[in-house]
C-alpha positions as CSV (number, residue, x, y, z in Angstrom):
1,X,167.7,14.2,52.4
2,X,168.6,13.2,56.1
3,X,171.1,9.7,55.7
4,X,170.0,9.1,59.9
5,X,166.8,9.4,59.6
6,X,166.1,6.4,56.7
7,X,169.4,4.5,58.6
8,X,166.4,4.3,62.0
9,X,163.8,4.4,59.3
10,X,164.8,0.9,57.5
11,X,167.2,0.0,60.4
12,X,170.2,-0.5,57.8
13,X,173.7,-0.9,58.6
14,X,176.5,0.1,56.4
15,X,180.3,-1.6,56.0
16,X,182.8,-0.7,54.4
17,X,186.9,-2.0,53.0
18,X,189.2,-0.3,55.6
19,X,191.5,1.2,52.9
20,X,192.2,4.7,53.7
21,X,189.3,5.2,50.8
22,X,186.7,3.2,52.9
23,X,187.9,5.1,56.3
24,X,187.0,8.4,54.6
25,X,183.7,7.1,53.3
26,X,183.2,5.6,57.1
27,X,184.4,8.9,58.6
28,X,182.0,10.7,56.4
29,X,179.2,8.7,57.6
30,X,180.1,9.0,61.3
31,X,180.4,12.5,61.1
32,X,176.4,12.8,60.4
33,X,175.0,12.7,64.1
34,X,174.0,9.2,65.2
35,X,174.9,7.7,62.2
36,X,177.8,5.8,63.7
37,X,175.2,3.7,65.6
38,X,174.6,2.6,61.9
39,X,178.0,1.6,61.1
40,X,179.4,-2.3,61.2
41,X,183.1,-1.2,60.9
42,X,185.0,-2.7,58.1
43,X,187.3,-5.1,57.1
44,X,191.0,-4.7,56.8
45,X,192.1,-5.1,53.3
46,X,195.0,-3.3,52.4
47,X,196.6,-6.2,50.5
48,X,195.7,-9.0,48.2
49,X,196.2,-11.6,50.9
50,X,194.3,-9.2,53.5
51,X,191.7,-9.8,50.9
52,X,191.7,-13.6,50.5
53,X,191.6,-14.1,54.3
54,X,189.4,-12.1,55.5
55,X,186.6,-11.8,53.3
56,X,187.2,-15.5,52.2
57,X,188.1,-14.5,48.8
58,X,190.3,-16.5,45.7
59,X,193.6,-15.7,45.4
60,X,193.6,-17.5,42.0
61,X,190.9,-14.9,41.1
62,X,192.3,-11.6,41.9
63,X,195.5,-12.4,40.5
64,X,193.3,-13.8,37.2
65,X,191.5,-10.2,36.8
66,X,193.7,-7.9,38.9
67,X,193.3,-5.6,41.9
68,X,191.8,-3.2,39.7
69,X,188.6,-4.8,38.5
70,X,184.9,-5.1,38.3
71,X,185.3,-8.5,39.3
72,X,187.3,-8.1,42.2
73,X,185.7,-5.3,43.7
74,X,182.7,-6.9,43.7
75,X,184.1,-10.1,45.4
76,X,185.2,-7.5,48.2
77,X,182.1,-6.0,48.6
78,X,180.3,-9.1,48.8
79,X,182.9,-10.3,51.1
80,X,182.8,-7.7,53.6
81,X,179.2,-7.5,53.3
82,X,178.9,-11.4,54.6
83,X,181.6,-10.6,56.8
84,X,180.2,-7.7,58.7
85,X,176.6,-9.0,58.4
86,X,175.5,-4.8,57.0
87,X,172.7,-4.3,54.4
88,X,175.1,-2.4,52.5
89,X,178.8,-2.6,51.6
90,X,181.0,-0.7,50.1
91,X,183.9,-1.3,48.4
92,X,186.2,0.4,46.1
93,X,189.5,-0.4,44.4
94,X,191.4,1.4,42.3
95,X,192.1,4.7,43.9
96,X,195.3,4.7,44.7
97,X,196.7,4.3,41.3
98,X,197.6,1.3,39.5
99,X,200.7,0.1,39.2
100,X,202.6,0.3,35.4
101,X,201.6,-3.5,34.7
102,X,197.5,-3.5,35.5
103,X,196.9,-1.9,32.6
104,X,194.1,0.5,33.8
105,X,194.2,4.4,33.5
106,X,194.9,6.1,36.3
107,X,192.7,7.7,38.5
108,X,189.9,5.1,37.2
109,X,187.9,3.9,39.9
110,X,185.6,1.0,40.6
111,X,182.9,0.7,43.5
112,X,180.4,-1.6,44.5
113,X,177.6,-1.3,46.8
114,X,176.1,-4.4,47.8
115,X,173.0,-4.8,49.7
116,X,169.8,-7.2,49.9
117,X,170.8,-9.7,46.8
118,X,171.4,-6.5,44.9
119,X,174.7,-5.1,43.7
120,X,175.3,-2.2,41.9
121,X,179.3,-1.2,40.1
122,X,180.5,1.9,38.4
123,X,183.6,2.7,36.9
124,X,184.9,6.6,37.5
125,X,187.0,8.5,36.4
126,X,188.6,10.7,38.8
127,X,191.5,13.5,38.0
128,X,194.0,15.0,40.7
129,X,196.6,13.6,43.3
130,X,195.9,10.2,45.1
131,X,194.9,11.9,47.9
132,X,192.1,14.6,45.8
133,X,191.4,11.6,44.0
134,X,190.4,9.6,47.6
135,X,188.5,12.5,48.6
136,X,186.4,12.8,45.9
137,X,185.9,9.0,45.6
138,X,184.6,9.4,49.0
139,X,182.4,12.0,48.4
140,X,180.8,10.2,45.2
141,X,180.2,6.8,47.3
142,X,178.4,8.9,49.8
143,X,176.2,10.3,47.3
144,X,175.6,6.8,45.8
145,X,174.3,5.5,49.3
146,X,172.0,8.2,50.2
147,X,170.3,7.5,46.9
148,X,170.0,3.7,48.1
149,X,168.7,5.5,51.0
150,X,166.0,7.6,49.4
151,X,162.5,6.4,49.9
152,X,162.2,6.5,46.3
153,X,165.4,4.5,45.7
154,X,164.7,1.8,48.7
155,X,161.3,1.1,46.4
156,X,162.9,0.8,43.5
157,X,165.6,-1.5,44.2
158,X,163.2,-3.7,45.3
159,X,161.7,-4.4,41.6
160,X,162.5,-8.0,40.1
161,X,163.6,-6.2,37.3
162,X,166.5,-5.1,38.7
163,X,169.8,-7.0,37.6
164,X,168.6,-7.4,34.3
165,X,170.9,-7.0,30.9
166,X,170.9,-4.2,29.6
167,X,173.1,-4.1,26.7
168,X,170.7,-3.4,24.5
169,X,170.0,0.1,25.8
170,X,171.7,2.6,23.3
171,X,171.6,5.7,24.3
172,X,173.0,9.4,22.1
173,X,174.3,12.5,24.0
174,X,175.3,15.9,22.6
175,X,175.0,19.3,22.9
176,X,172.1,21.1,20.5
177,X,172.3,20.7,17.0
178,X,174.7,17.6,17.2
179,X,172.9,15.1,14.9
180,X,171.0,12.8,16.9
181,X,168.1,12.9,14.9
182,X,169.7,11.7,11.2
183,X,171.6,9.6,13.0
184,X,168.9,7.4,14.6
185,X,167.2,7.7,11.1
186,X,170.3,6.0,9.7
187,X,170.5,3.3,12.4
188,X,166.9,2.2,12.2
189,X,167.7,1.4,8.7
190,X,170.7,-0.2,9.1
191,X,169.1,-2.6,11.8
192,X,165.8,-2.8,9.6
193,X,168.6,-4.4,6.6
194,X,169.9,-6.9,9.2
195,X,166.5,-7.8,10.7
196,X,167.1,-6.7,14.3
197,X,164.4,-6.1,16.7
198,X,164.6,-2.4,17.9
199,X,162.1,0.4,19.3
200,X,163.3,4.1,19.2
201,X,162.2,6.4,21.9
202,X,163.5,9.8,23.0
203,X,164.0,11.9,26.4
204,X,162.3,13.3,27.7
205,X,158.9,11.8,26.3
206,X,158.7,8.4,24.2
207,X,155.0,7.9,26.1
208,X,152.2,10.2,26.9
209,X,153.0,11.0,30.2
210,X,156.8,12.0,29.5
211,X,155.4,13.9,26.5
212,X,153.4,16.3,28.7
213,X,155.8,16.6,31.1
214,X,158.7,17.2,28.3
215,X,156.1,20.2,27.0
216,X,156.4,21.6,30.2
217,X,160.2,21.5,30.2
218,X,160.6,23.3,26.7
219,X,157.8,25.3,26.9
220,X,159.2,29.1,26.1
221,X,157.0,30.5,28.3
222,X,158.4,28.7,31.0
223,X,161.1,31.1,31.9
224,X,160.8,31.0,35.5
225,X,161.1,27.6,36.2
226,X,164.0,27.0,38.3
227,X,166.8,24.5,38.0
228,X,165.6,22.3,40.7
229,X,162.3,22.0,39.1
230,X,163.4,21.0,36.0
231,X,166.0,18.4,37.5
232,X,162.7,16.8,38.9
233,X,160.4,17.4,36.2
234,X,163.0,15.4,34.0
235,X,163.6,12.7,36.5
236,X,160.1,12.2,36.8
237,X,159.6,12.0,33.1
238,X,162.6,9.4,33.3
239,X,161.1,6.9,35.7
240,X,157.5,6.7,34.2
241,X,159.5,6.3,30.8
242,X,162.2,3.7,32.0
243,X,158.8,1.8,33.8
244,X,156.3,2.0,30.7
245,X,158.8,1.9,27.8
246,X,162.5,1.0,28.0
247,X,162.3,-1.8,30.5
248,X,159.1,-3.7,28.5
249,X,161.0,-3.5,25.5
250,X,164.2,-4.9,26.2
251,X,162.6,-7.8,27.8
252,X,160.8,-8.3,24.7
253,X,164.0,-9.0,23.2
254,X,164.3,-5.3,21.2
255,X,167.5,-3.1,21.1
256,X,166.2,-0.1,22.6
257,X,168.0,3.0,20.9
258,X,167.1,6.4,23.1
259,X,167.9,10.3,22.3
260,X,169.3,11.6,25.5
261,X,169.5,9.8,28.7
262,X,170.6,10.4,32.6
263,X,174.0,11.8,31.1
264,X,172.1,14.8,30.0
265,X,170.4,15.4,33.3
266,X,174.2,15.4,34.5
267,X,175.4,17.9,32.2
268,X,172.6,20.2,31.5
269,X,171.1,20.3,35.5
270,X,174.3,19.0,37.2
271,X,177.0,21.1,35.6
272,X,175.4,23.6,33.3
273,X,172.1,24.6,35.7
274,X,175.1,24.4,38.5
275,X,173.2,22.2,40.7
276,X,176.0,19.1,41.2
277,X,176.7,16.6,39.3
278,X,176.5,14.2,42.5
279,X,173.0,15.8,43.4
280,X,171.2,15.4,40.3
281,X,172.4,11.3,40.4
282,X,171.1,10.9,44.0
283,X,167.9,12.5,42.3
284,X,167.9,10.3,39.6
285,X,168.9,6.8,42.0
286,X,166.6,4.6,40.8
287,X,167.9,4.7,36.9
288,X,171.7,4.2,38.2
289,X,170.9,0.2,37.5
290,X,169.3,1.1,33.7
291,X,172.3,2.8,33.0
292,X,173.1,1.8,28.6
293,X,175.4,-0.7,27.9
294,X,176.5,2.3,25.1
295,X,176.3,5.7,24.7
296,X,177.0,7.3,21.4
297,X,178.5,11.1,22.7
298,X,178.2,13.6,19.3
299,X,181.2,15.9,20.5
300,X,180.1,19.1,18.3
301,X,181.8,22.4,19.5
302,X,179.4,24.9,20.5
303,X,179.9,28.1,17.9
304,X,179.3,24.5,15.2
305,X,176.1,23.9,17.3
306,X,175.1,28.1,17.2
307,X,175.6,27.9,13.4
308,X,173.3,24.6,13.1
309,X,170.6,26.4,15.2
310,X,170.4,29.3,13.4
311,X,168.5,27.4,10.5
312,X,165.7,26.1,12.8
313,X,162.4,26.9,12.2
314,X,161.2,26.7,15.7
315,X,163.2,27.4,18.6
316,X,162.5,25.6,22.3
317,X,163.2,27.1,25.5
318,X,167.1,25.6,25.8
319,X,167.6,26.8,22.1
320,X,166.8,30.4,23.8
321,X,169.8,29.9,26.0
322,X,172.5,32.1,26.0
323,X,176.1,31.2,24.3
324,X,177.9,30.8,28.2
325,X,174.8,28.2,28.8
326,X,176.0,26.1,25.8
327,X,179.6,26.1,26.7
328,X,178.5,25.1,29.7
329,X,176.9,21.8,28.4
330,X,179.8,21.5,26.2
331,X,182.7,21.5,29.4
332,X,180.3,19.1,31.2
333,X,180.2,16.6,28.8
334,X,183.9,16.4,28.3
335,X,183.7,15.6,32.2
336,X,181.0,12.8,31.8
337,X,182.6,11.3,29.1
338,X,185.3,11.1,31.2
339,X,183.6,9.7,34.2
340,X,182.6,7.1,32.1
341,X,184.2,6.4,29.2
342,X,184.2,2.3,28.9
343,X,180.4,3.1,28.0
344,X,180.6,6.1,26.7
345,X,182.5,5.9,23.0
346,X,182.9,10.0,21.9
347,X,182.0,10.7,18.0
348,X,183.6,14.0,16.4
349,X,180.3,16.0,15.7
350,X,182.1,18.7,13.9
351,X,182.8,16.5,10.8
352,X,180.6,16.3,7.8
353,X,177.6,14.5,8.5
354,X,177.6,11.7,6.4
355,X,180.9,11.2,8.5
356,X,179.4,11.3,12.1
357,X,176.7,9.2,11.1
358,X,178.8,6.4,9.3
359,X,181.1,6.7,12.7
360,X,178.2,6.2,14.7
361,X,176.4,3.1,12.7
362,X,180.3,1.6,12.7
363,X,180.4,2.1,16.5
364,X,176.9,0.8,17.2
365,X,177.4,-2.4,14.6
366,X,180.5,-3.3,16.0
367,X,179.0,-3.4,19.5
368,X,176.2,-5.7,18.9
369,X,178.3,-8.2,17.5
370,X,179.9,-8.7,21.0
């Protein structure tokens, strides 16, 4: 996708903090031909009272929730975006490190892109020095805004639904074999006892259309398809699902609880497939704001996994995958989970069952009383 040609399409305008993270993201812009006509400059903020005066931000508040914050960095964004009069901004904070009293990880990093009456924040998780950890920062914000950019993303962020809460999206991750199954069966009763509204649904599928196209995806005799097809195929799926059955329910009031979400499309087509991590979310923008408020990761080791599968009676087309392919889904889910891990909470798979699945109804309990 062509970041110019939707800049002249839509006319937008980008901004960004002129850290030395926001220069990179600016310079990375720029370098795209014409794209520079595009970019508003940024706004100086290199210290907390850069901050305060020029994007006619509270002191009192930064100092309350701390350089490294949701809160704050979405007070810059919104800031510079005012500021600078863009449709997007970008901000970030966090990546040079925190100091020993902020009492964030290192290398965790918060962004906000802030465009229309729209905003959108992640928390990263980056690994290497300050400077690797910039670059790569950089690089993931880009990614972010092409998806804005998309013609598919620039339609969906114009849905009222968008802002909405979604805490009660639950969501379970793991490799084959982890689990998921029993354990949902376990939670639905445990809710059922406490008289709490809930749905279960599944990806892909949970409605006719993402049924058939899920067929598709697993079908053994499906060999040929190629990753980029099936990165589609299950985005597509996604969409229709998150449209017809997720959103509905959870403005009904229901805890929605979901086998496999985006994070699977990460690992299995971003890492394990080997198309990017960063390509299959700008293929997958328009969930980015249905992201769960939890996800449940079943960490099971992959020769545990092989042993479970053995005693399937049917196999699918990823259960004919070789052993390399399922330590490949095993590596990239150690690096979601630690992209994201204040909403992803990581459950040993490899203990005895009735273990995991206490764990997990523990976990989820404990988060719905917040």
């Amino acid at each position: 996708m062509n970041i110019i040609e939707r800049l002249k399409e839509f006319n937008f305008t980008i901004s960004t903090a002129e850290s030395i993270t926001g220069g990179l993201i600016a310079s990375k812009i720029c370098e795209i031909s014409g794209a520079s006509n595009y970019f508003k400059g940024g706004v100086v903020s290199y210290t907390k009272e850069a901050k305060c005066s020029l994007l006619g931000l509270n002191l009192a508040d930064i100092e309350k929730y701390g350089v490294y914050s949701k809160e704050t960095v979405i007070s810059m964004a919104k800031g510079i975006k005012e500021r600078t009069k863009s449709d997007i901004a970008i901000a970030t904070s966090g990546v040079a490190g925190p100091g020993p009293d902020e009492g964030v990880e290192a290398g965790t990093v918060y962004f906000c892109y802030c465009l229309e009456d729209k905003v959108i924040t992640e928390k990263m998780k980056f690994e290497g020095t300050r400077n690797e950890i910039r670059e790569e920062a950089a690089k993931h914000a880009l990614v972010m805004v092409v998806g804005l950019l998309t013609p598919l993303g620039l339609w969906y962020n114009r849905l009222e639904v968008f802002g909405m809460n979604m805490k009660n999206f639950i969501t379970l991750e793991g490799g084959e074999c982890s689990g998921k199954t029993t354990i949902i069966e376990s939670l639905i009763k445990k809710l059922e006892e406490l008289n709490i509204k809930y749905i279960t649904t599944r990806e892909p599928g949970g409605i006719r259309i993402a049924e058939d196209i899920r067929n598709i995806i697993l079908d053994v005799k499906n060999t040929e398809m190629t990753p980029e097809c099936e990165a589609l195929l299950y985005a597509a799926s996604r969409m229709q699902h998150l449209s017809q059955k997720v959103i509905p329910a959870i403005n009904d009031g229901n805890v929605v609880i979901c086998d496999r979400f985006l994070d699977s499309s990460l690992v299995y087509q971003g890492y394990a497939r080997g198309l990017g991590i960063d390509k299959v979310l700008t293929i997958n923008s328009f969930a980015l704001d249905y992201l769960p408020g939890l996800t449940l990761f079943i960490d099971v080791t992959p020769d545990v996994a092989l042993k479970r599968m053995s005693g399937r009676n049917k196999a699918d087309r990823l259960d004919l995958e070789t052993m390399d392919f399922h330590q490949k889904v095993y590596e990239g889910y150690q690096l979601v989970y630690k992209k994201y891990p204040e909403r992803i909470k990581r459950v040993d798979g490899n203990q005895e069952l009735d273990k995991v699945v206490k764990d997990c109804v523990d976990i989820v309990l404990d988060y719905l009383k917040k």
